[in-house]
C-alpha positions in Angstrom: -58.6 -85.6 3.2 -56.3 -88.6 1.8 -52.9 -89.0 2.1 -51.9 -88.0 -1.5 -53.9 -85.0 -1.1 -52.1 -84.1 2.1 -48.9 -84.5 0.6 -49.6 -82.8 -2.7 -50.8 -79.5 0.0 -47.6 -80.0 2.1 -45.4 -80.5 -0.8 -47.1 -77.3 -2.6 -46.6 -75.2 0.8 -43.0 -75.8 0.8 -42.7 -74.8 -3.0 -44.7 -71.5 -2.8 -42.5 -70.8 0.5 -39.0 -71.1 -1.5 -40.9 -69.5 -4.3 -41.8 -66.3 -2.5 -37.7 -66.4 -1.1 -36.1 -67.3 -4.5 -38.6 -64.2 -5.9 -37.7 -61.7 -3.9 -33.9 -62.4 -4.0 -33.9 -62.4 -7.5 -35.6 -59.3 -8.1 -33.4 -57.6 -5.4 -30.0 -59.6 -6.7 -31.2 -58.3 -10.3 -31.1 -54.5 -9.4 -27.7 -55.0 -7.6 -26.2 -56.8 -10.3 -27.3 -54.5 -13.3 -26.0 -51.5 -11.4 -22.5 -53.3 -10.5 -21.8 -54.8 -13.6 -23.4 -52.0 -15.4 -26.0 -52.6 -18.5 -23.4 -53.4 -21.3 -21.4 -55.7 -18.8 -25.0 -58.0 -18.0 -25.5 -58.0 -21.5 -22.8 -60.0 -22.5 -23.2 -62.2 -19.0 -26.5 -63.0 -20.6 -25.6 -63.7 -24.0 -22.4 -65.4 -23.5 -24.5 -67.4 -21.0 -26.8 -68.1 -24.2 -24.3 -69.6 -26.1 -23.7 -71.9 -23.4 -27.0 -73.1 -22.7 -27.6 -74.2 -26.6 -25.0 -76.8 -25.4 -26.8 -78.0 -22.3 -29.8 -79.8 -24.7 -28.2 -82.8 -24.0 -28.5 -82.3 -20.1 -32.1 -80.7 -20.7 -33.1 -84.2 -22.7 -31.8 -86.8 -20.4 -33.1 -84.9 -17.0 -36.8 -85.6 -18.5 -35.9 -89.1 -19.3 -34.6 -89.4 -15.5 -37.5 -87.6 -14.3 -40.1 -90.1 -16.2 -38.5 -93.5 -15.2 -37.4 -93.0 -11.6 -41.0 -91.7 -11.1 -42.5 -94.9 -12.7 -40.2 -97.4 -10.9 -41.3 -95.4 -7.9 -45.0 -95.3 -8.6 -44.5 -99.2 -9.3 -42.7 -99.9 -6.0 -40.1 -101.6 -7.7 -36.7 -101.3 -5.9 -34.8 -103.0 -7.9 -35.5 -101.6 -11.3 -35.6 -98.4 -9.6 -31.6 -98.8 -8.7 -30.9 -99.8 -12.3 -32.6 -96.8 -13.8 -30.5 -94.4 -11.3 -27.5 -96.2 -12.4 -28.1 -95.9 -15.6 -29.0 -92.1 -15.4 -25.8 -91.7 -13.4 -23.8 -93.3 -16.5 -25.6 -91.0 -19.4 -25.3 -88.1 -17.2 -21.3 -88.4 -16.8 -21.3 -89.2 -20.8 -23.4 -85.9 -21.5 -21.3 -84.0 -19.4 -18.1 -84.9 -21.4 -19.8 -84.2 -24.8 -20.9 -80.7 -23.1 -17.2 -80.1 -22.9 -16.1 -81.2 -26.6 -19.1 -78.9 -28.2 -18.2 -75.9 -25.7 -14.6 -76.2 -26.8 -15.1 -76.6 -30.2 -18.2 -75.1 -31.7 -18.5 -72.6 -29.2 -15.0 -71.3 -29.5 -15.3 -70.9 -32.8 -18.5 -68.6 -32.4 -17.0 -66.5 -29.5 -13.7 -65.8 -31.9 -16.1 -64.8 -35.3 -19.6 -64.2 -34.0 -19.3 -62.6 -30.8 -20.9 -58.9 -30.8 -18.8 -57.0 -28.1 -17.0 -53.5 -27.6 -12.8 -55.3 -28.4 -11.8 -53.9 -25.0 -13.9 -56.6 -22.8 -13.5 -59.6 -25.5 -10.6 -60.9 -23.7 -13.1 -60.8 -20.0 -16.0 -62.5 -22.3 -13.7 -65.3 -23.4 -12.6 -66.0 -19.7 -16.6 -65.6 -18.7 -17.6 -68.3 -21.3 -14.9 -70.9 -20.4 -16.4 -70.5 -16.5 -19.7 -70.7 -17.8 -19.3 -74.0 -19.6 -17.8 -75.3 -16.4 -20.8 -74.4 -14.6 -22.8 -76.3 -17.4 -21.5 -79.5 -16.6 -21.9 -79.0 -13.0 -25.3 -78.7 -13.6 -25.5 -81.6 -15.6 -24.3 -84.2 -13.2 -26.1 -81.9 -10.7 -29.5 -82.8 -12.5 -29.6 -86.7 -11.9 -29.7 -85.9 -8.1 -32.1 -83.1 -8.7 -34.3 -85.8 -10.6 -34.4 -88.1 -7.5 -35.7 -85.6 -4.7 -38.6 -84.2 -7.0 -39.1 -88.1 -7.9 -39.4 -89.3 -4.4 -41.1 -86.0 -3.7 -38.9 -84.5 -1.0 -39.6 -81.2 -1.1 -39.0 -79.8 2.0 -34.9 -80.2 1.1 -35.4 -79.1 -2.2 -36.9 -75.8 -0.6 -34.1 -75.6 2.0 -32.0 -76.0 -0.5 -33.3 -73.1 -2.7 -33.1 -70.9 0.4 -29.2 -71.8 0.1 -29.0 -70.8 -3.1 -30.9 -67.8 -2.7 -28.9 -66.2 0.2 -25.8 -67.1 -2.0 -26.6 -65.3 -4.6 -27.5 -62.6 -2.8 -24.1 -62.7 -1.2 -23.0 -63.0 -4.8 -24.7 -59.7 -5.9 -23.1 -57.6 -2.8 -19.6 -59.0 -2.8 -19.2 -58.1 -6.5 -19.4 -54.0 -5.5 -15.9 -54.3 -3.6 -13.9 -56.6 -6.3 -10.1 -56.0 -7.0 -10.4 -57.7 -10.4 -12.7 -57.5 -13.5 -16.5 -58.0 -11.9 -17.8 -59.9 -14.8 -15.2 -62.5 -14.3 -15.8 -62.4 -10.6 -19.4 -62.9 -11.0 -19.0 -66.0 -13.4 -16.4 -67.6 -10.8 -18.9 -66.9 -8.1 -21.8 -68.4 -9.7 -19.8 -71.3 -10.5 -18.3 -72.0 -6.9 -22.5 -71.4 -6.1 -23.4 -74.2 -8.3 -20.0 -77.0 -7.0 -21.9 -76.0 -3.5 -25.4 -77.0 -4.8 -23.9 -80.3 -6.0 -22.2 -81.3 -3.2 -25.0 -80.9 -0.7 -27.7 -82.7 -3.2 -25.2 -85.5 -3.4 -25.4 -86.0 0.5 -28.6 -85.5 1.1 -29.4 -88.0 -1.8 -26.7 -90.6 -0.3 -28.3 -90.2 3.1 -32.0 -91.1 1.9 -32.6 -92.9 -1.0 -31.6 -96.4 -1.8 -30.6 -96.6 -5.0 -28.2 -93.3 -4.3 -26.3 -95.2 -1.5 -26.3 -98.2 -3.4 -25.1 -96.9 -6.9 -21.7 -99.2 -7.2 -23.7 -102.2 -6.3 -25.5 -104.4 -9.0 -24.9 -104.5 -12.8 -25.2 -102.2 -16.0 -28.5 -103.1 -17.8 -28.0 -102.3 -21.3 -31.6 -102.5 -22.2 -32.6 -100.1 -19.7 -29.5 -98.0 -20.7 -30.7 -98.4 -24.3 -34.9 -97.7 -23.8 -33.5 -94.4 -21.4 -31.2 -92.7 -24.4 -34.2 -93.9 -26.9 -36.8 -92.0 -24.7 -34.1 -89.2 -24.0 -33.2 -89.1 -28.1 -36.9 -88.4 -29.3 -36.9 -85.7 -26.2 -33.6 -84.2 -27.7 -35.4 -82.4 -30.7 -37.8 -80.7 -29.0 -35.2 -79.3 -26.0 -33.1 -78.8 -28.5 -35.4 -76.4 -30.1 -36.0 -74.7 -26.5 -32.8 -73.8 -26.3 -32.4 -72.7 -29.9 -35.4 -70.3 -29.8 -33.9 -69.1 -25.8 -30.4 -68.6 -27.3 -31.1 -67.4 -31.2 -33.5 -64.8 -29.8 -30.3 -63.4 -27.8 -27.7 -64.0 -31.0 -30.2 -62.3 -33.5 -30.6 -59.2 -30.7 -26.7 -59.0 -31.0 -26.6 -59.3 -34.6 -28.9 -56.7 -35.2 -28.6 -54.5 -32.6 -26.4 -54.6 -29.5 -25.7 -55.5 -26.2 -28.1 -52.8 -24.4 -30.7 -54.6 -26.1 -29.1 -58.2 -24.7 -29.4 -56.5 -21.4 -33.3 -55.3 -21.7 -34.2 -59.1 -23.1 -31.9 -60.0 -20.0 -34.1 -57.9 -17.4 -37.3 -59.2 -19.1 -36.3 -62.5 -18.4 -35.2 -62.4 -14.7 -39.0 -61.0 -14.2 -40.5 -64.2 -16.6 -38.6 -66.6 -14.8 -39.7 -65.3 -11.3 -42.5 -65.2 -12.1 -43.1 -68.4 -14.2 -41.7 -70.0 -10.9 -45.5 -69.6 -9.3 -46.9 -72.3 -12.2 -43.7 -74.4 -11.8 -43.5 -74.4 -8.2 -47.8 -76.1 -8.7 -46.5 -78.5 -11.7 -43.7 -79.7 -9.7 -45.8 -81.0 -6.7 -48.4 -82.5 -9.5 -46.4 -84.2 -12.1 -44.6 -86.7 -10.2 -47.9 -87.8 -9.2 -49.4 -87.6 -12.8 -46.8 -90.2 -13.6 -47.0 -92.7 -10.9 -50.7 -92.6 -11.2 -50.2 -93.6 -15.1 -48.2 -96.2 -13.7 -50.4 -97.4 -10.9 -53.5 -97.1 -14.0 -55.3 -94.9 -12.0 -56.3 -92.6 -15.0 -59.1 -90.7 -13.9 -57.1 -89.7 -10.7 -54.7 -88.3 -13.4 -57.0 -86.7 -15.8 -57.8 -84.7 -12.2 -54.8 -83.7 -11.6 -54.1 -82.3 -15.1 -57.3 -80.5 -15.1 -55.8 -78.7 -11.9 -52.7 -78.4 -12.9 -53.5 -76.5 -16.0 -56.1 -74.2 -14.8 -54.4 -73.5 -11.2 -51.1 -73.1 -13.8 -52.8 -70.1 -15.2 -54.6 -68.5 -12.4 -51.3 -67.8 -10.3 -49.7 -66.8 -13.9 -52.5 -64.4 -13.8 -52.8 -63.2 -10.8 -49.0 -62.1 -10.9 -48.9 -61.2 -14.4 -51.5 -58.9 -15.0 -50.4 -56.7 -12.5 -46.7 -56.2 -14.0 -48.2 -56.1 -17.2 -50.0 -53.4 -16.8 -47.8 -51.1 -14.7 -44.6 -52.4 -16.0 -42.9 -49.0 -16.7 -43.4 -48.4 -12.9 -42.3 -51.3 -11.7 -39.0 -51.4 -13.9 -38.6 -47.9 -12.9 -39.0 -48.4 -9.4 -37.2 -51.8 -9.2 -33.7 -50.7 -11.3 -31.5 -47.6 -11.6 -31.5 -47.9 -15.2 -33.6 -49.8 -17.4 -32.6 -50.6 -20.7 -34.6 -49.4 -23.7 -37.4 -51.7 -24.9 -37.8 -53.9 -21.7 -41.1 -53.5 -20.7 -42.6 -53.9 -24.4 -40.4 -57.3 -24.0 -41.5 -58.2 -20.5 -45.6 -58.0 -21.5 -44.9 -60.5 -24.5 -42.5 -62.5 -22.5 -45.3 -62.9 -20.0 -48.3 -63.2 -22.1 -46.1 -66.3 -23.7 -45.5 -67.6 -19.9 -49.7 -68.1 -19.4 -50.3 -68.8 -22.3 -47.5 -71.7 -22.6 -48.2 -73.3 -18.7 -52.0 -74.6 -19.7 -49.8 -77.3 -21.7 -47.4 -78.3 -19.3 -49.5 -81.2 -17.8 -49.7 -83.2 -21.2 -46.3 -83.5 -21.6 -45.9 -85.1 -18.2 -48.8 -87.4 -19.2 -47.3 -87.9 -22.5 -43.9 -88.4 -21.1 -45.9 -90.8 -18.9 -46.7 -93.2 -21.4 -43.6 -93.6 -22.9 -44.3 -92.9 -26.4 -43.5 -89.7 -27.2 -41.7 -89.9 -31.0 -44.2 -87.9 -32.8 -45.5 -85.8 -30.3 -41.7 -84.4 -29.7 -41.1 -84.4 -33.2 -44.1 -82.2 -34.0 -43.9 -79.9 -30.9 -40.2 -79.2 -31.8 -40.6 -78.2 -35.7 -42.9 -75.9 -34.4 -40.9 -74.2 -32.1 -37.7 -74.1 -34.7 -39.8 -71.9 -37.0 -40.0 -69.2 -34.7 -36.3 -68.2 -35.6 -36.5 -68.3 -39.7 -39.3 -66.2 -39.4 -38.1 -63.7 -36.7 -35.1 -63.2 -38.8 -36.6 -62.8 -42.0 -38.5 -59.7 -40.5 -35.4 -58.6 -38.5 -33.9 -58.6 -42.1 -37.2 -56.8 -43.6 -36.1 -54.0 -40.9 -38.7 -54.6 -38.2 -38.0 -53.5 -34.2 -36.9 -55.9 -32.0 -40.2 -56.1 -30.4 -40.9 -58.2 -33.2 -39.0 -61.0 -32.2 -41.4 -61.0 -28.9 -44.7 -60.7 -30.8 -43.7 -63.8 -33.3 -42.7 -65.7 -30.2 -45.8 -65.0 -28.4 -48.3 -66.4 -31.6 -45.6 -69.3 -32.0 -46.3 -70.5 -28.1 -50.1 -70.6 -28.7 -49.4 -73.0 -32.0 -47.2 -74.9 -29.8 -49.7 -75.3 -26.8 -52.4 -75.7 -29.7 -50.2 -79.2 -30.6 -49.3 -80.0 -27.5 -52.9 -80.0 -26.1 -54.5 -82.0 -29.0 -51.9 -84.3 -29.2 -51.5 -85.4 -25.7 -55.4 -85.9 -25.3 -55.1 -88.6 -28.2 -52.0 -90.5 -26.1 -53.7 -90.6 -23.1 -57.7 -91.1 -24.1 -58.8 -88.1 -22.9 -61.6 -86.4 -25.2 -61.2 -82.8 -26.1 -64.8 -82.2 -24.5 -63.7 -82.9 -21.6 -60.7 -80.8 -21.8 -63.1 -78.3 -23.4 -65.1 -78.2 -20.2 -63.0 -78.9 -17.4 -60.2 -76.1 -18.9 -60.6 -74.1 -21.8 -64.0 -72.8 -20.2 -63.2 -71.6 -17.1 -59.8 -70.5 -18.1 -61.1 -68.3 -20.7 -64.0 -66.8 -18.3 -61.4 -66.0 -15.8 -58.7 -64.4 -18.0 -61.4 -62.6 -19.6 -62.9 -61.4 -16.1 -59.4 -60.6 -15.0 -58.3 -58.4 -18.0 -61.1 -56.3 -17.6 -60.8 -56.1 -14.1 -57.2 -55.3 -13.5 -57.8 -52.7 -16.7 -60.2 -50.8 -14.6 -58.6 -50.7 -11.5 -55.3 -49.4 -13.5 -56.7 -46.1 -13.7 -55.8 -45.8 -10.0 -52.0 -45.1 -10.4 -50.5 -41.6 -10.2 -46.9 -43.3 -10.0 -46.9 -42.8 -6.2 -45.6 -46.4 -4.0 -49.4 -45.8 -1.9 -51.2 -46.0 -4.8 -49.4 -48.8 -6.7 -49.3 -51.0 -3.5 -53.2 -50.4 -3.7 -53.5 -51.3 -7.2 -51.6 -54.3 -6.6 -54.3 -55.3 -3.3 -57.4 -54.7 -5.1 -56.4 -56.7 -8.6 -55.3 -59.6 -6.8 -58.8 -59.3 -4.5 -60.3 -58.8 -7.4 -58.8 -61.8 -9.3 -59.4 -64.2 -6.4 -62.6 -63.2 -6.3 -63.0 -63.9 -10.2 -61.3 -67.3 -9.9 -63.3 -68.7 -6.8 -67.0 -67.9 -8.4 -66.0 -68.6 -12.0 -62.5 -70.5 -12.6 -63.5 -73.5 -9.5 -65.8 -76.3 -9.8 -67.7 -77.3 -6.4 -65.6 -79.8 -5.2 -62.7 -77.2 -5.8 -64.6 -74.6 -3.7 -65.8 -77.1 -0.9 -62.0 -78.1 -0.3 -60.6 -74.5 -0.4 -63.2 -73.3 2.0 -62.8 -76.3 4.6 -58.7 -75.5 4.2 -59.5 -72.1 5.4 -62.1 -72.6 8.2 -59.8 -75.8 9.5 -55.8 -74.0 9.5 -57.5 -70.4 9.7 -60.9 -69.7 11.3 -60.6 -72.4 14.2 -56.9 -71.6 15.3 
């Protein structure tokens, strides 16, 4: 095995380890909070917090410009350049954090005073909740440049460790909030925010300890071209987060225009569950796509194009593997999981997922894109697309139509997205759609077909009894595996998952 792929495994392990923690926490934390805080209480948590995060594009943009260029100058062993482009990401990072502030306290304010759709008597604790939510934001934000190096330098060991951190805090966060003497929506917040000045604080040693151009960050000078090329690269990135957020935060306004809070709340529950789960394709992605880049900037492309076939398809088999199950015993599981679930979340949660595989075959071209360097079009393109999904979801909110709506016009406006995305990047980075054809799309498709079919049959097996269900659950994911190691893997694929089992498993 060679050293990159040995490190790619280790580095994997460690993710799917603080994955499996920061999973079960959250659905745990979820239950507790939602029955503290009480459903119309966590649905202005989570759409106050949506107001914030349409400010944060700035910090979303510039984290994927300091993700691409302390990855190249690391993949081209380059010391120098890569203390210049840390100091430079250190500079935009403070900049974007001040005009976080000036938006939050103007735009947002003015939203929150005129907009806001909340019962009067907890406007006054939604007010206080946004103003610690903003300060949260630009924690975050200088909180991303260091996050940018460890995943660079691909130290994922600390960045698990660290997740385990944040995990038992939250849990801590979730309990405490049962015995407060004040308002428990404000307490949360503060919590949450004293959470993330923690998280900060310890990435900023760790960082200081071990990398080099951390501990040397007041030595050497400014480069303005470098400052100039990073805020170019993060600009043409602005549209298309920008358009993230948008979609993620209109969604949540237009559910509070039209309807209410409760609503807020089921989108809220539906989106706990995506991002838990989407964490098993991102926890795959994050071990692969620093090395996509450096191997772009080492021109070692066919290495690459391997690693986005396997990122892509591997993406989608864990999505499947934990989706399918929800998806089709979702009433159970929400009923199981929370004293009271909010009408229309598990209609929401199977779009929501369906969207989540669908959208992570993509993933890998944007890194390769983002690789290259040229990305004006491509980010351009990929973000119109994505803005339309809220012009047309409220023109059929306005024609009357259920909120489910909103889900089923997001779901088809993820597969034109992915549709862009995929064609697009092939062109940037010479990669012929017959190979793509044949190295993803086909097995993909057999496998997800398989598995549909599969996990529909063995369905039939529940009697909403925990035996049962836990049953269910075996079997599909059996059954799955099964699918995705005789259709979904090549031979090389097969060889090197069967000599990882015979050499950590059968011989020990």
């Amino acid at each position: 095995m060679s050293k990159q792929t040995k490190s790619l495994a280790k580095n994997t392990i460690f993710l799917y380890l603080r994955m499996i923690v920061v999973l079960t926490v959250s659905l745990f934390t979820t239950r507790i909070i939602l029955r503290n805080l009480g459903v119309e209480d966590y649905g202005i948590y989570n759409v106050v917090g949506s107001i914030v995060s349409l400010f944060s594009f700035l910090q979303t943009a510039m984290s994927s410009a300091n993700y691409r260029y302390l990855a190249f100058a690391i993949g081209k062993e380059d010391r120098v350049e890569l203390l210049a482009v840390f100091k430079s990401a250190f500079i935009i990072s403070l900049f974007i954090a001040l005009v976080i502030l000036l938006i939050g306290e103007s735009f947002g304010i003015f939203y929150i005073y005129n907009y806001l759709n909340v019962p009067w008597d907890r406007f006054e604790a939604s007010c206080i909740v946004y103003q610690i939510s903003l300060v949260s934001c630009i924690i975050q934000t200088i909180t991303m440049i260091y996050y940018s190096d460890v995943i660079a330098h691909e130290h994922m060991r600390f960045f698990a460790y660290l997740s385990f951190l944040e995990s038992l805090l939250k849990i801590s966060i979730a309990l405490l909030i049962a015995f407060s003497p004040i308002d428990k929506l404000i307490l949360y917040s503060s919590f949450i925010l004293a959470s993330n000045i923690i998280i900060l604080i310890l990435y900023y040693i760790y960082c200081r300890k071990h990398f080099f151009e951390t501990e040397h960050l007041l030595s050497g000078k400014i480069t303005p071209k470098l400052l100039k090329e990073m805020m170019s690269f993060s600009s043409w990135t602005l549209f298309v987060t920008l358009a993230d957020i948008c979609v993620t935060a209109g969604l949540n306004m237009l559910i509070n225009s039209f309807f209410s809070a409760i609503v807020n709340a089921a989108r809220g529950v539906a989106t706990q569950v995506q991002g838990a789960v989407d964490q098993f394709r991102g926890n795959l992605q994050t071990a692969l796509n620093p090395q996509i880049t450096k191997q772009y900037a080492a021109e070692n492309r066919d290495y690459m194009y391997k690693l986005m076939y396997a990122s892509s398809k591997f993406s989608t088999y864990i999505l499947l593997l934990i989706s399918l199950p929800i998806m089709f015993s979702a009433d159970y599981i929400l009923n199981l999981w929370l004293v009271e679930v909010p009408p229309f979340t598990s209609v929401f949660l199977i779009y929501i997922l369906v969207a989540c595989i669908i959208d992570g075959i993509s993933n890998p071209f944007v890194t390769a894109v983002g690789a290259t360097g040229k990305i004006q079009k491509f980010q351009t393109i990929v973000g119109i697309v994505k803005l339309l999904i809220i012009p047309v979801c409220y023109l059929f909110l306005h024609e009357g139509c259920g909120p489910e709506t909103l889900f089923l016009i997001y779901t088809i406006g993820t597969v034109l997205v992915v549709g862009v995305r995929i064609y697009m990047g092939a062109q940037m980075v010479n990669l012929s759609m017959l190979k793509i054809f044949v190295n993803i799309f086909r097995p993909v498709l057999l496998v997800t077909i398989s598995c549909v079919i599969l996990v529909y049959g063995i369905s039939f097996l529940q009697n909403n009894t925990l035996g049962n269900f836990l049953m269910y659950c075996i079997l599909s994911v059996f059954a799955m595996g099964g699918a995705i190691f005789l259709i979904g893997m090549n031979v090389d694929e097969k060889k090197y998952l069967i000599g990882i089992i015979y050499n950590k498993i059968l011989k020990k």
